[in-house]
PyMOL Python script that loads the backbone (N, CA, C, O; Angstrom):
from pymol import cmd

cmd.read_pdbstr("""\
ATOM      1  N   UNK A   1     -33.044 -12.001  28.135  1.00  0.00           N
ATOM      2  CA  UNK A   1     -31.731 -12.535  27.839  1.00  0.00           C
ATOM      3  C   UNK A   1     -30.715 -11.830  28.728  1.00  0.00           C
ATOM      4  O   UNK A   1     -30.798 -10.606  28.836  1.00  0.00           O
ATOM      5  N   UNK A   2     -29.984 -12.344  29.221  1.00  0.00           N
ATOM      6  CA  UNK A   2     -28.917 -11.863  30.185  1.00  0.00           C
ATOM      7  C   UNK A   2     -27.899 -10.697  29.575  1.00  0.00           C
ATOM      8  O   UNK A   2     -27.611 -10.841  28.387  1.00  0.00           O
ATOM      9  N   UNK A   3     -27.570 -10.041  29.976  1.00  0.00           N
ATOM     10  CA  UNK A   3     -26.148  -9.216  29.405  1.00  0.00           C
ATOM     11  C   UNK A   3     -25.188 -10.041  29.088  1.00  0.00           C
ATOM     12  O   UNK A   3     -25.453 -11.156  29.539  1.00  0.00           O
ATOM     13  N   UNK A   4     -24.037 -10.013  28.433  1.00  0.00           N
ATOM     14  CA  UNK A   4     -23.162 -10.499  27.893  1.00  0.00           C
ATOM     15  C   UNK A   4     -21.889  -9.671  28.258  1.00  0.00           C
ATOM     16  O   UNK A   4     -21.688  -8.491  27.970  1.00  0.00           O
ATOM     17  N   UNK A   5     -20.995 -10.590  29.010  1.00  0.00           N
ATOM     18  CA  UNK A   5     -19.781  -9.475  29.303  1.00  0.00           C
ATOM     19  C   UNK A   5     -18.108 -10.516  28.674  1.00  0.00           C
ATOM     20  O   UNK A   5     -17.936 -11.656  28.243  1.00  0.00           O
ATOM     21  N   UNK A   6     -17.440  -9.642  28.880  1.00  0.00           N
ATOM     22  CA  UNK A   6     -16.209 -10.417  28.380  1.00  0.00           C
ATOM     23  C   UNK A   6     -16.147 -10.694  27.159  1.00  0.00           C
ATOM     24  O   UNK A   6     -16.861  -9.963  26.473  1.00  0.00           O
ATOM     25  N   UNK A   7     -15.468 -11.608  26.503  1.00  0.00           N
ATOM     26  CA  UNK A   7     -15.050 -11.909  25.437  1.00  0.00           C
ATOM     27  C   UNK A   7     -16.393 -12.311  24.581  1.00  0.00           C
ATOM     28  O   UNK A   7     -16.421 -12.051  23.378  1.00  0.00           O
ATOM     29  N   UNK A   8     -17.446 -12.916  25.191  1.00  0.00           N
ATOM     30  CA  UNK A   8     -19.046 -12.845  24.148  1.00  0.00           C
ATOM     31  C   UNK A   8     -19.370 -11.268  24.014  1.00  0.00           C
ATOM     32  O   UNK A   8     -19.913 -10.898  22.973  1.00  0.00           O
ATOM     33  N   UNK A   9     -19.116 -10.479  24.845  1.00  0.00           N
ATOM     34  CA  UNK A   9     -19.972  -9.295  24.712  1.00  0.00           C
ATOM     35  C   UNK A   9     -18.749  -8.128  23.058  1.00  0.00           C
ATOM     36  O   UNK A   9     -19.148  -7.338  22.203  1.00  0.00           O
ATOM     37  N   UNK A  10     -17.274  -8.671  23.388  1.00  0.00           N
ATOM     38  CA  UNK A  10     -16.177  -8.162  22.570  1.00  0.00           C
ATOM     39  C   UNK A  10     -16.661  -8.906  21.223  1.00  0.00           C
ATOM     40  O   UNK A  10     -16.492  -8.243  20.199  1.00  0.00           O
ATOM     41  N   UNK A  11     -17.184 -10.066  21.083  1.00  0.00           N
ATOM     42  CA  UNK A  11     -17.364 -11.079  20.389  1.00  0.00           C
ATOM     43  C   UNK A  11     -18.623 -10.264  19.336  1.00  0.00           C
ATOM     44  O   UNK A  11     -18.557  -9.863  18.174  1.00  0.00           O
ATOM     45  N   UNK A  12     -19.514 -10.253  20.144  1.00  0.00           N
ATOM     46  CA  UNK A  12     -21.217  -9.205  19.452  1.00  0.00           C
ATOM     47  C   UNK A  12     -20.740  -8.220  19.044  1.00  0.00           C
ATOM     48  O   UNK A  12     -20.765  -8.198  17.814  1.00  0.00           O
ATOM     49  N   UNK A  13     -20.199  -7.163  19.589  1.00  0.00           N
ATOM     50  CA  UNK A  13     -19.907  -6.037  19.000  1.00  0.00           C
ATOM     51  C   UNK A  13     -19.178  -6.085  18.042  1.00  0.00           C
ATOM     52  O   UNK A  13     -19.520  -5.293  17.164  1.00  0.00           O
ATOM     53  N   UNK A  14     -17.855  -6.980  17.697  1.00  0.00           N
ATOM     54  CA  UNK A  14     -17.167  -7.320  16.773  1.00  0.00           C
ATOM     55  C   UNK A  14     -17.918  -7.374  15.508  1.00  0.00           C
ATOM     56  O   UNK A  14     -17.854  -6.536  14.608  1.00  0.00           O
ATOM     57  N   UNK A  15     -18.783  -8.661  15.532  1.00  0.00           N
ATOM     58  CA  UNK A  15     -19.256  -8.717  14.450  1.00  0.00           C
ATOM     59  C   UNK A  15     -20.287  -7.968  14.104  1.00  0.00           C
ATOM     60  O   UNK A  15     -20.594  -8.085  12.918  1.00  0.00           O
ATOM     61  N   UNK A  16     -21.205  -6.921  14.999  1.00  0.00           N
ATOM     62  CA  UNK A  16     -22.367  -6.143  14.777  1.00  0.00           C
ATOM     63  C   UNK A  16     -21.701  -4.658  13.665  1.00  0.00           C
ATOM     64  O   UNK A  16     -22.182  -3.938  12.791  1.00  0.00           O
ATOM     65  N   UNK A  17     -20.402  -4.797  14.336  1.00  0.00           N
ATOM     66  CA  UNK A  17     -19.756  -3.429  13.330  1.00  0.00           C
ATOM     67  C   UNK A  17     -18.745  -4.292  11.694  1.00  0.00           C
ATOM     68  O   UNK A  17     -18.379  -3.789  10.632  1.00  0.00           O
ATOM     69  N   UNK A  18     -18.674  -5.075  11.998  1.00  0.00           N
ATOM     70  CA  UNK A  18     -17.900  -5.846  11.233  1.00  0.00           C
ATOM     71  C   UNK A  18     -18.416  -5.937   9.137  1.00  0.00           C
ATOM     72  O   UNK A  18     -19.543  -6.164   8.697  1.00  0.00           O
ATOM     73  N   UNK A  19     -17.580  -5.761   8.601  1.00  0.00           N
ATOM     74  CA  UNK A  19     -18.521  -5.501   6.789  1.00  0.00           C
ATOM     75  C   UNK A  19     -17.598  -6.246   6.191  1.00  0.00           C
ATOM     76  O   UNK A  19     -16.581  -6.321   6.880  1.00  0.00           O
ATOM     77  N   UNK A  20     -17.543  -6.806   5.223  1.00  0.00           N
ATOM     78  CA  UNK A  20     -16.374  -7.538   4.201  1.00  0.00           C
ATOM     79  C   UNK A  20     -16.566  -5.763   3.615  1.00  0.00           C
ATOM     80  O   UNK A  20     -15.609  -5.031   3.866  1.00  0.00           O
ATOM     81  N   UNK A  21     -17.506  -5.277   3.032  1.00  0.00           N
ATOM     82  CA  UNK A  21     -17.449  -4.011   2.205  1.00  0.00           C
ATOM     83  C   UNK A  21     -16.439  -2.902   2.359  1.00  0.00           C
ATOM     84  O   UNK A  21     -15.938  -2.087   1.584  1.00  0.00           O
ATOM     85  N   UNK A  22     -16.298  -3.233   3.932  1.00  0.00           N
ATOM     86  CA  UNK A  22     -15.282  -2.098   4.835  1.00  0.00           C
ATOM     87  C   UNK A  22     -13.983  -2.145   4.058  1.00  0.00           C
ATOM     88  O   UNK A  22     -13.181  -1.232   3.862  1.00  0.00           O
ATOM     89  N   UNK A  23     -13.948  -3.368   3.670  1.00  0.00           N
ATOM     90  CA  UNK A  23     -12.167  -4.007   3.272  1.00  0.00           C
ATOM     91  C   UNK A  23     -11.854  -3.176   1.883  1.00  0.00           C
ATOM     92  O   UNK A  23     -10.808  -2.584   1.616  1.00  0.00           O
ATOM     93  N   UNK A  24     -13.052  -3.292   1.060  1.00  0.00           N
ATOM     94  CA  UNK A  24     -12.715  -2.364  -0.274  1.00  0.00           C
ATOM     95  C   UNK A  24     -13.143  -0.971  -0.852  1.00  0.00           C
ATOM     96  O   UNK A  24     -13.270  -0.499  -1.982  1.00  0.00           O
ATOM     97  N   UNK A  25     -13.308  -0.528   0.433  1.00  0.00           N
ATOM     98  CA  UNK A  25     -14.298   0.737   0.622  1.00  0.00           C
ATOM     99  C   UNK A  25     -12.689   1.359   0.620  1.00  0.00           C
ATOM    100  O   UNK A  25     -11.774   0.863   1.278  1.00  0.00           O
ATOM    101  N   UNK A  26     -12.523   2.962  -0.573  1.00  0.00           N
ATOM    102  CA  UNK A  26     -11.931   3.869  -0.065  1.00  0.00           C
ATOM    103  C   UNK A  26     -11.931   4.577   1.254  1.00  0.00           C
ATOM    104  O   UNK A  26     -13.039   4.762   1.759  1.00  0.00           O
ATOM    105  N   UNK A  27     -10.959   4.970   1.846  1.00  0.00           N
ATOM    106  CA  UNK A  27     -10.674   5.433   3.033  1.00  0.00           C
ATOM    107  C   UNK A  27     -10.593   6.768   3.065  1.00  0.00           C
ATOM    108  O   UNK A  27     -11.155   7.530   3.852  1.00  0.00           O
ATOM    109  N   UNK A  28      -9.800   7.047   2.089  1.00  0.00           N
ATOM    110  CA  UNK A  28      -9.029   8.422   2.218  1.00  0.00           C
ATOM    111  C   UNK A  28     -10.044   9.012   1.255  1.00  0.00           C
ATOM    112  O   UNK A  28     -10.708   8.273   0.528  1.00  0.00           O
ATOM    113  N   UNK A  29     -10.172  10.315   1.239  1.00  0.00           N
ATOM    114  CA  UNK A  29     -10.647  11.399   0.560  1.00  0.00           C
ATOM    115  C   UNK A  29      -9.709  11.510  -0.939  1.00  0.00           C
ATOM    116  O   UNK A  29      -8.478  11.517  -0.954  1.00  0.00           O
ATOM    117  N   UNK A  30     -10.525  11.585  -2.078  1.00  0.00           N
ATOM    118  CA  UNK A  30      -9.423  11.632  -2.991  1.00  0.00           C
ATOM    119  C   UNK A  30      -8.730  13.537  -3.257  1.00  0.00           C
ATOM    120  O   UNK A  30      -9.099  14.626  -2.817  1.00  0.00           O
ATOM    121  N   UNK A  31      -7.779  13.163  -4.044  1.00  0.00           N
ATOM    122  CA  UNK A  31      -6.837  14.288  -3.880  1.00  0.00           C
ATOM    123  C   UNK A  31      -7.466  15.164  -5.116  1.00  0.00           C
ATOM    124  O   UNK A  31      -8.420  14.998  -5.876  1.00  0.00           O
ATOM    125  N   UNK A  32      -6.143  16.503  -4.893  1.00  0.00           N
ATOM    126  CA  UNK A  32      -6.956  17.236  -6.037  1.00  0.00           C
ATOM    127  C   UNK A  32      -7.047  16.564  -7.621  1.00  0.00           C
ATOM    128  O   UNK A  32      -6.508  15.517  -7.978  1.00  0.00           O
ATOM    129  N   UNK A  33      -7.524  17.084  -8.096  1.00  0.00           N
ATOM    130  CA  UNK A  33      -7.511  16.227  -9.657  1.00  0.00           C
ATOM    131  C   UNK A  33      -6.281  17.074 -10.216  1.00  0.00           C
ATOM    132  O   UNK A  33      -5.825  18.200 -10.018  1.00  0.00           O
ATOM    133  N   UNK A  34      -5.950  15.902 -11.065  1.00  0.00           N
ATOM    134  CA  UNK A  34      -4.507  16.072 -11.828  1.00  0.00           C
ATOM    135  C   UNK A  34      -4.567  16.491 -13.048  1.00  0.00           C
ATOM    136  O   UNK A  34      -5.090  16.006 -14.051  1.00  0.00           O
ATOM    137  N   UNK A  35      -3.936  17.510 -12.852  1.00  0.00           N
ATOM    138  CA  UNK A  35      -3.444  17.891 -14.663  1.00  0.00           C
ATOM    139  C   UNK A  35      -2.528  17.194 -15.584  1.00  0.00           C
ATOM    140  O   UNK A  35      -1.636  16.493 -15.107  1.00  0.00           O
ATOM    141  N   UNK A  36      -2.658  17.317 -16.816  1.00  0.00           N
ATOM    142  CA  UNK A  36      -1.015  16.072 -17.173  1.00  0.00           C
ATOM    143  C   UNK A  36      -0.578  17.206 -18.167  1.00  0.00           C
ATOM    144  O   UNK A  36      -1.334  17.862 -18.884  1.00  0.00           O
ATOM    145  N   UNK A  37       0.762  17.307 -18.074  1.00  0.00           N
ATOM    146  CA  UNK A  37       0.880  18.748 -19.206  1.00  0.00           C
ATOM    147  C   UNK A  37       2.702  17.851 -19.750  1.00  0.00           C
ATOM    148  O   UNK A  37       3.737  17.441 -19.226  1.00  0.00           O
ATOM    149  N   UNK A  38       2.024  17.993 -21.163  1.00  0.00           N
ATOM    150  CA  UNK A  38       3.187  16.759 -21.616  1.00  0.00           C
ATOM    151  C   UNK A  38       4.151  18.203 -22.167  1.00  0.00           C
ATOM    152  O   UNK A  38       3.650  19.324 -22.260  1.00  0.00           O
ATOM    153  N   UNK A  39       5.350  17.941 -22.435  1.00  0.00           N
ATOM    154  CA  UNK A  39       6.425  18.338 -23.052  1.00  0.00           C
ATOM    155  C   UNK A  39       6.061  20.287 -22.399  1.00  0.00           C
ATOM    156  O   UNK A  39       6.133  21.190 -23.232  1.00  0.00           O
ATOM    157  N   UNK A  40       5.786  20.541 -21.240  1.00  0.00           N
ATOM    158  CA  UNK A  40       5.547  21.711 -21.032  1.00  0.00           C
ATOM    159  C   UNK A  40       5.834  21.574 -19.541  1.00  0.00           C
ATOM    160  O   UNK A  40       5.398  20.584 -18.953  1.00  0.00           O
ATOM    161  N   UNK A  41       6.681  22.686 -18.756  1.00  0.00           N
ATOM    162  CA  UNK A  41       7.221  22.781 -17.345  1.00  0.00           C
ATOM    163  C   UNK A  41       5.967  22.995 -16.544  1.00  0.00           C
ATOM    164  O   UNK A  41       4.914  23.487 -16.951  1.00  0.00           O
ATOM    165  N   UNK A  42       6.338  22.401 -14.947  1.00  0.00           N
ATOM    166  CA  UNK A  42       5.223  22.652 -14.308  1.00  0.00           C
ATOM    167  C   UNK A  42       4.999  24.375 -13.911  1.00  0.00           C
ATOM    168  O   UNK A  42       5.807  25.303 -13.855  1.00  0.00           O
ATOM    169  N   UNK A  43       3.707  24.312 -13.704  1.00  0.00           N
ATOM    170  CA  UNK A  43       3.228  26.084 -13.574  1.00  0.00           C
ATOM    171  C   UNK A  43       4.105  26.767 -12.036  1.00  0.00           C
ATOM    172  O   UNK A  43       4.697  25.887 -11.412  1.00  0.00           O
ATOM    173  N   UNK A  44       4.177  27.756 -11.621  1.00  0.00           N
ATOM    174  CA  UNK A  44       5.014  28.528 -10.736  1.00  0.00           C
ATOM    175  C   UNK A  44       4.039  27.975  -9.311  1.00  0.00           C
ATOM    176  O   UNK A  44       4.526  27.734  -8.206  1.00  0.00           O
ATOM    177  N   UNK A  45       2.859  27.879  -9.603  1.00  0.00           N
ATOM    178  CA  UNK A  45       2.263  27.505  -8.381  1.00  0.00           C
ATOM    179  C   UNK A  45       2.443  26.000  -7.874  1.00  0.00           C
ATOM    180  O   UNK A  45       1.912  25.758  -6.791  1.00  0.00           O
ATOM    181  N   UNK A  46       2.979  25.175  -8.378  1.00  0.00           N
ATOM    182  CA  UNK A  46       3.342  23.766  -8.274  1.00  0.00           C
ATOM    183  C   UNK A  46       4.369  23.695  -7.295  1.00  0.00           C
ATOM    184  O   UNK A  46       4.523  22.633  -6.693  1.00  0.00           O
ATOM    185  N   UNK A  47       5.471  25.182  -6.922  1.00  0.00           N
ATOM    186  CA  UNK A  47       6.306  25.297  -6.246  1.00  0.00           C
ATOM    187  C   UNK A  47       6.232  25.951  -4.981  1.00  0.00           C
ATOM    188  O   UNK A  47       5.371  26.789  -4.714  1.00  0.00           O
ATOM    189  N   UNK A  48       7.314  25.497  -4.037  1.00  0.00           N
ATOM    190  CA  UNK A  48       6.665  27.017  -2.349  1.00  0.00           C
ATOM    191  C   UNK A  48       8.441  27.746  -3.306  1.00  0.00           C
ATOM    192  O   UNK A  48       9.037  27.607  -4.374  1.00  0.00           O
ATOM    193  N   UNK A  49       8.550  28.412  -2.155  1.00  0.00           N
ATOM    194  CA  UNK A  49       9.598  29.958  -2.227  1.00  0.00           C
ATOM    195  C   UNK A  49      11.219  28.674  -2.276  1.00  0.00           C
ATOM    196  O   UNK A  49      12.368  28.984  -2.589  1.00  0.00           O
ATOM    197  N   UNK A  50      10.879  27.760  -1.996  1.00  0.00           N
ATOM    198  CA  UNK A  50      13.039  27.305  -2.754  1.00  0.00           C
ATOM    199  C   UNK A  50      12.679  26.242  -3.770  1.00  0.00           C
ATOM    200  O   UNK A  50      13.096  25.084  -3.772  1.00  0.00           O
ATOM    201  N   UNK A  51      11.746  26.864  -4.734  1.00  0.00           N
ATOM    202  CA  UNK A  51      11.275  25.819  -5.619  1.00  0.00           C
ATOM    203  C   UNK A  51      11.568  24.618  -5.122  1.00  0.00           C
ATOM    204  O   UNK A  51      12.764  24.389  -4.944  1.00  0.00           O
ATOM    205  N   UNK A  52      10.541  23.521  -4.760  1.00  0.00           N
ATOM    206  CA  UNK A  52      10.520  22.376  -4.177  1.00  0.00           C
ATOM    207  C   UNK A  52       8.988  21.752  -4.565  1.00  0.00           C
ATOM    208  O   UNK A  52       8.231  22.388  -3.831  1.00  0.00           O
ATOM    209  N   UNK A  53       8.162  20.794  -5.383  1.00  0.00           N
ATOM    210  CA  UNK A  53       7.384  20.688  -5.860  1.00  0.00           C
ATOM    211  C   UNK A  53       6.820  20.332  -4.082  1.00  0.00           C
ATOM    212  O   UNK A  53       7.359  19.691  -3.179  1.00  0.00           O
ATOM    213  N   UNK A  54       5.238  21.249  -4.173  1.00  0.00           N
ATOM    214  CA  UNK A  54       4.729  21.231  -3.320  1.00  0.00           C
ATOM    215  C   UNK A  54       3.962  19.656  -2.878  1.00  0.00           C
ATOM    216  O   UNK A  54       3.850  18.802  -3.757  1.00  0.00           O
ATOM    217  N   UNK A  55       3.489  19.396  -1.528  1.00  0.00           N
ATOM    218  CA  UNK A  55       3.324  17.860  -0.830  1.00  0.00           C
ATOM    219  C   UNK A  55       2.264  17.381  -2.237  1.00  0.00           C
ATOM    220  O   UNK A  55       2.368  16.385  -2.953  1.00  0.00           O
ATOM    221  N   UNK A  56       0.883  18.905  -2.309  1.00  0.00           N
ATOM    222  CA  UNK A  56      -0.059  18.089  -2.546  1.00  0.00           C
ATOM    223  C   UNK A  56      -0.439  17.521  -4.201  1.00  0.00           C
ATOM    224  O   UNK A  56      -1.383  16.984  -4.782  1.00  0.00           O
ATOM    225  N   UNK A  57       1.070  18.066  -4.541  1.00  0.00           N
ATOM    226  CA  UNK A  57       0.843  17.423  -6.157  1.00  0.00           C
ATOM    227  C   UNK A  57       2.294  16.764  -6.391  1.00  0.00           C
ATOM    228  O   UNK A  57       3.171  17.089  -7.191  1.00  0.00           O
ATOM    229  N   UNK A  58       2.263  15.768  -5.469  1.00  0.00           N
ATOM    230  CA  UNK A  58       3.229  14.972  -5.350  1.00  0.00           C
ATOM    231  C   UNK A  58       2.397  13.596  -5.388  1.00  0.00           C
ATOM    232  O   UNK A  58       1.780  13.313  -4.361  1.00  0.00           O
ATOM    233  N   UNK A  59       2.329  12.751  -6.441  1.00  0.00           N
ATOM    234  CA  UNK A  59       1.822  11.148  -6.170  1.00  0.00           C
ATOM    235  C   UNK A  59       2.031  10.225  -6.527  1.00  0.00           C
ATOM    236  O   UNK A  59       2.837  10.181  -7.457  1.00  0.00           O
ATOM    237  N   UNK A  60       1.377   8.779  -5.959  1.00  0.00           N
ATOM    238  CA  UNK A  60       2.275   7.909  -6.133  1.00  0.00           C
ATOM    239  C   UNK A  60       2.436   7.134  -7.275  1.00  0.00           C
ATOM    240  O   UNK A  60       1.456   6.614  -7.808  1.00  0.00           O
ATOM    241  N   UNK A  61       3.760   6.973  -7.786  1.00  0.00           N
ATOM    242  CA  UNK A  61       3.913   6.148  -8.548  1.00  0.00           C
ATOM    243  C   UNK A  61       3.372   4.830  -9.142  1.00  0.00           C
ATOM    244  O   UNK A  61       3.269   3.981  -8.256  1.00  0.00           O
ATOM    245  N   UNK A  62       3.018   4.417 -10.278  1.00  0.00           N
ATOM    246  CA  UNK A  62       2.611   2.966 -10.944  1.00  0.00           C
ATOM    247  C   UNK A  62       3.410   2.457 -11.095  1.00  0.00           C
ATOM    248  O   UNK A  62       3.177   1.371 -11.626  1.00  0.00           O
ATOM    249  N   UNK A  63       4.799   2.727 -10.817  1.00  0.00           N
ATOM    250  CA  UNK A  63       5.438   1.301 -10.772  1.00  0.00           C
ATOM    251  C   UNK A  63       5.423   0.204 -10.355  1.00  0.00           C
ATOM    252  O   UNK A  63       5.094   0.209  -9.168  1.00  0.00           O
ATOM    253  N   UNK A  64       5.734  -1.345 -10.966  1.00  0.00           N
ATOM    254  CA  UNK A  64       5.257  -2.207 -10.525  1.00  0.00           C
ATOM    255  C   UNK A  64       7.177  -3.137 -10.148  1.00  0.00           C
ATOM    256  O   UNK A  64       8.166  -3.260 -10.872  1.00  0.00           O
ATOM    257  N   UNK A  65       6.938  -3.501  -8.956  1.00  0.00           N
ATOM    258  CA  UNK A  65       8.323  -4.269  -9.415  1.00  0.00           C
ATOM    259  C   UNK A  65       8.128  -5.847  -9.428  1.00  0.00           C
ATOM    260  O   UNK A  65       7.212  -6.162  -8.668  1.00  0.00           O
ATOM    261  N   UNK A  66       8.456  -6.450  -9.783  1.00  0.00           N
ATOM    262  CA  UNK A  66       8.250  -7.822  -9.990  1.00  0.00           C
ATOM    263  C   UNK A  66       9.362  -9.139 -10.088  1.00  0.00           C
ATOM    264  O   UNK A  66       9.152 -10.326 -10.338  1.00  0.00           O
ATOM    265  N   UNK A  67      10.973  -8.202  -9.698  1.00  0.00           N
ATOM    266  CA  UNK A  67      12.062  -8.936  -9.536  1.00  0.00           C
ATOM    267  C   UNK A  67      11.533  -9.648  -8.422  1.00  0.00           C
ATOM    268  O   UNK A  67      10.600  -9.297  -7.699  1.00  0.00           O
ATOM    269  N   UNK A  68      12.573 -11.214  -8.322  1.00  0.00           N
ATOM    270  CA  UNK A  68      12.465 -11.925  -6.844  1.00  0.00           C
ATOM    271  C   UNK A  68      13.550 -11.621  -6.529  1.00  0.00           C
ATOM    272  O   UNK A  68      13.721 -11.674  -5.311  1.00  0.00           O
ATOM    273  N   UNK A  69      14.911 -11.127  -7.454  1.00  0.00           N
ATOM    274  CA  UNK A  69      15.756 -11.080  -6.194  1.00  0.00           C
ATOM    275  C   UNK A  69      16.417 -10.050  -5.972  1.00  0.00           C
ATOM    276  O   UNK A  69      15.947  -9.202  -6.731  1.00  0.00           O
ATOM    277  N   UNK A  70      17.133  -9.659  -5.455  1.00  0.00           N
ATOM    278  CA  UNK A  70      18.019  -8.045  -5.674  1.00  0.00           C
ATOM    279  C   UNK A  70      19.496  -8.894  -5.067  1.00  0.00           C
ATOM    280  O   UNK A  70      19.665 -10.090  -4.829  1.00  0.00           O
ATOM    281  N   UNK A  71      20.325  -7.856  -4.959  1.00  0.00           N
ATOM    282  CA  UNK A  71      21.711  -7.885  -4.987  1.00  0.00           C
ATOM    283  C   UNK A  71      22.041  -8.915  -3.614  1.00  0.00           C
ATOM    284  O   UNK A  71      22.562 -10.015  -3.431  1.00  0.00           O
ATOM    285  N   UNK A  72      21.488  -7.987  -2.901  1.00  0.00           N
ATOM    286  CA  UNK A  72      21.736  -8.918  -1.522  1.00  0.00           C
ATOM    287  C   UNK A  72      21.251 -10.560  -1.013  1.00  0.00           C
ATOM    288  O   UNK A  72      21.776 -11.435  -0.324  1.00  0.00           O
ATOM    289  N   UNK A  73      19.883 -10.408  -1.815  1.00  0.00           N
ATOM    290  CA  UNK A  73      18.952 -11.616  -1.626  1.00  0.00           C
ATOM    291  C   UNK A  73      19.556 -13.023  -2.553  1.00  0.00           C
ATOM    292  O   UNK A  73      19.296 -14.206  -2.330  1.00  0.00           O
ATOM    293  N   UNK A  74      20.300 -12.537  -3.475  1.00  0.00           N
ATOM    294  CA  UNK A  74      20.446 -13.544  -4.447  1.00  0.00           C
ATOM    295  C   UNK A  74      20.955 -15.185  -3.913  1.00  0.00           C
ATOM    296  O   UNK A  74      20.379 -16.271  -3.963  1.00  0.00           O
ATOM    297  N   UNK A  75      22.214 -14.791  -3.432  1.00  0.00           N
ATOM    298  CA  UNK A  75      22.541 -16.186  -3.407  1.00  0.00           C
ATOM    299  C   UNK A  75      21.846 -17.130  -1.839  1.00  0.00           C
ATOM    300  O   UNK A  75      22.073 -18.335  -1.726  1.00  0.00           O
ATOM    301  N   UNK A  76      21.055 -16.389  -0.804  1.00  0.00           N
ATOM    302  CA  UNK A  76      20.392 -17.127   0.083  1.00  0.00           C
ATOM    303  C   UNK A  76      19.089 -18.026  -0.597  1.00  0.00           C
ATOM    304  O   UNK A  76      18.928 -19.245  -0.651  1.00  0.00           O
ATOM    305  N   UNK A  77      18.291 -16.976  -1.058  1.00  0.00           N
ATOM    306  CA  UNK A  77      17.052 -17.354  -1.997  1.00  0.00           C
ATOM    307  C   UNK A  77      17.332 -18.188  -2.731  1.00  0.00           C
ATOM    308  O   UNK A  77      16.663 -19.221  -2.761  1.00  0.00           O
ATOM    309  N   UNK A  78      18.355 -18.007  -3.509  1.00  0.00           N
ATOM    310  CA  UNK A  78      18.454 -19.267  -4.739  1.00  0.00           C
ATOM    311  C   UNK A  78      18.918 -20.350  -4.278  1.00  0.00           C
ATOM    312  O   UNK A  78      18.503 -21.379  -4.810  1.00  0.00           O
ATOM    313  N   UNK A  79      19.887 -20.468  -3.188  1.00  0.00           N
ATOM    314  CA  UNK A  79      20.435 -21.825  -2.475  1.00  0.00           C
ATOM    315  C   UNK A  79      19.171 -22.071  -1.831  1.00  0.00           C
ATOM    316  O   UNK A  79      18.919 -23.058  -2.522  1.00  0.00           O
ATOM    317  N   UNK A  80      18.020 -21.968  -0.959  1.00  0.00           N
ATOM    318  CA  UNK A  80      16.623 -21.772  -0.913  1.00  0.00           C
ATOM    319  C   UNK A  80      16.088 -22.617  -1.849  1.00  0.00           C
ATOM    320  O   UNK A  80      16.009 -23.822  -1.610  1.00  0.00           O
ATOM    321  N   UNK A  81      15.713 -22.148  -2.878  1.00  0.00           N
ATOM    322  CA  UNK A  81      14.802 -22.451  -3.937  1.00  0.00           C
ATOM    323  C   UNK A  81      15.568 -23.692  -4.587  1.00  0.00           C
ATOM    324  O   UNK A  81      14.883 -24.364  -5.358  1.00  0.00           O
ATOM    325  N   UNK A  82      16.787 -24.062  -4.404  1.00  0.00           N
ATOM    326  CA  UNK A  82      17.684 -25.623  -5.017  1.00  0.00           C
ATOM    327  C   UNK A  82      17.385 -26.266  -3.889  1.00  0.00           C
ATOM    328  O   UNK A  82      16.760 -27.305  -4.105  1.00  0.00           O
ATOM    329  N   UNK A  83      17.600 -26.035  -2.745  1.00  0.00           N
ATOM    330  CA  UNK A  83      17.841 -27.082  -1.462  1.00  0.00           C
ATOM    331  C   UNK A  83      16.412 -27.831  -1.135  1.00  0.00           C
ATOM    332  O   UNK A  83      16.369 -28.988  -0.717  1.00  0.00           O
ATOM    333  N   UNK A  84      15.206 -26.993  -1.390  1.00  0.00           N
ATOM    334  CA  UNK A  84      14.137 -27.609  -1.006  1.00  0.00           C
ATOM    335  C   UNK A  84      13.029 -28.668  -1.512  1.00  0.00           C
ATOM    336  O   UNK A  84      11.936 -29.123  -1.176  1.00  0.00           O
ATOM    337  N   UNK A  85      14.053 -28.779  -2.591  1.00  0.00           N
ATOM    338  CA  UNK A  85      13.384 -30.066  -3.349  1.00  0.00           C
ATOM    339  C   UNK A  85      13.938 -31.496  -2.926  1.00  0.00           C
ATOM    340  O   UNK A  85      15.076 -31.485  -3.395  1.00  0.00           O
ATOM    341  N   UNK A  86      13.788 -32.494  -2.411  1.00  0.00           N
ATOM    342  CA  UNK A  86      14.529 -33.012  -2.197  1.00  0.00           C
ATOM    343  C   UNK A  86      15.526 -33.645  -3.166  1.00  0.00           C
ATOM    344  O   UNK A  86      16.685 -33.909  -2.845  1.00  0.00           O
ATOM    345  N   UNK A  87      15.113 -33.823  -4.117  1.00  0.00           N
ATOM    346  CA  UNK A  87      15.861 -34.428  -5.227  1.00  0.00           C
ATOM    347  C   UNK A  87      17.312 -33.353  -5.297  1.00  0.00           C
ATOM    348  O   UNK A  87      18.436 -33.778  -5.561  1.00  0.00           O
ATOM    349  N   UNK A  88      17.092 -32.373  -5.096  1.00  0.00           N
ATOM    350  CA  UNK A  88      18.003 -31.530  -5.043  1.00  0.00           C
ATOM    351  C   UNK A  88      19.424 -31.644  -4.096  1.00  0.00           C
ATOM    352  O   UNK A  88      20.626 -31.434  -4.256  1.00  0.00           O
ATOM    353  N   UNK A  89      18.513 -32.112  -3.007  1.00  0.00           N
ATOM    354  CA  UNK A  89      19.949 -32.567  -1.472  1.00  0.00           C
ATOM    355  C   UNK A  89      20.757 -33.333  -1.701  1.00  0.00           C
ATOM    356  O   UNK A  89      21.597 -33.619  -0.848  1.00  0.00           O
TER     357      UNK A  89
END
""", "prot")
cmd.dss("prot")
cmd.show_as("cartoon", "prot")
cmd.util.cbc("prot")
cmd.orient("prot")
């Protein structure tokens, strides 16, 4: 079989490395494990020297937001969302 150059040969390799699995495979290394310490201050080591809660027990939030519009967006979006019906024009 001949070699394959150019865009067939970009083409093979593509898909020879290629996984759907890749897509939901963790990436990152997980972090340290978390303590949860309710109604009690965090420990002295949580801080560096100008008390400032240190990077690696800093994480991310579960908040979810689920507004469509905010302050600025309002009246484009909603003239948007009337205009495109036609019954609406």
């Amino acid at each position: 079989m001949p070699k394959r150059t150019g865009f067939t040969a970009w083409y093979d390799k593509f898909l020879s490395s290629f996984s759907i699995e890749d897509l939901f495979v963790r990436k990152r290394p997980p972090g340290p494990p978390r303590t949860i310490l309710i109604n009690e201050p965090l420990p002295d080591s949580y801080y560096d020297k100008k008390h400032r809660l240190l990077k690696e027990h800093q994480y991310n939030s579960n908040q979810v937001i689920t507004s469509k519009y905010t302050l600025l967006t309002f009246l484009p979006r909603n003239l948007l969302e009337q205009f495109r019906r036609v019954a609406n024009v």
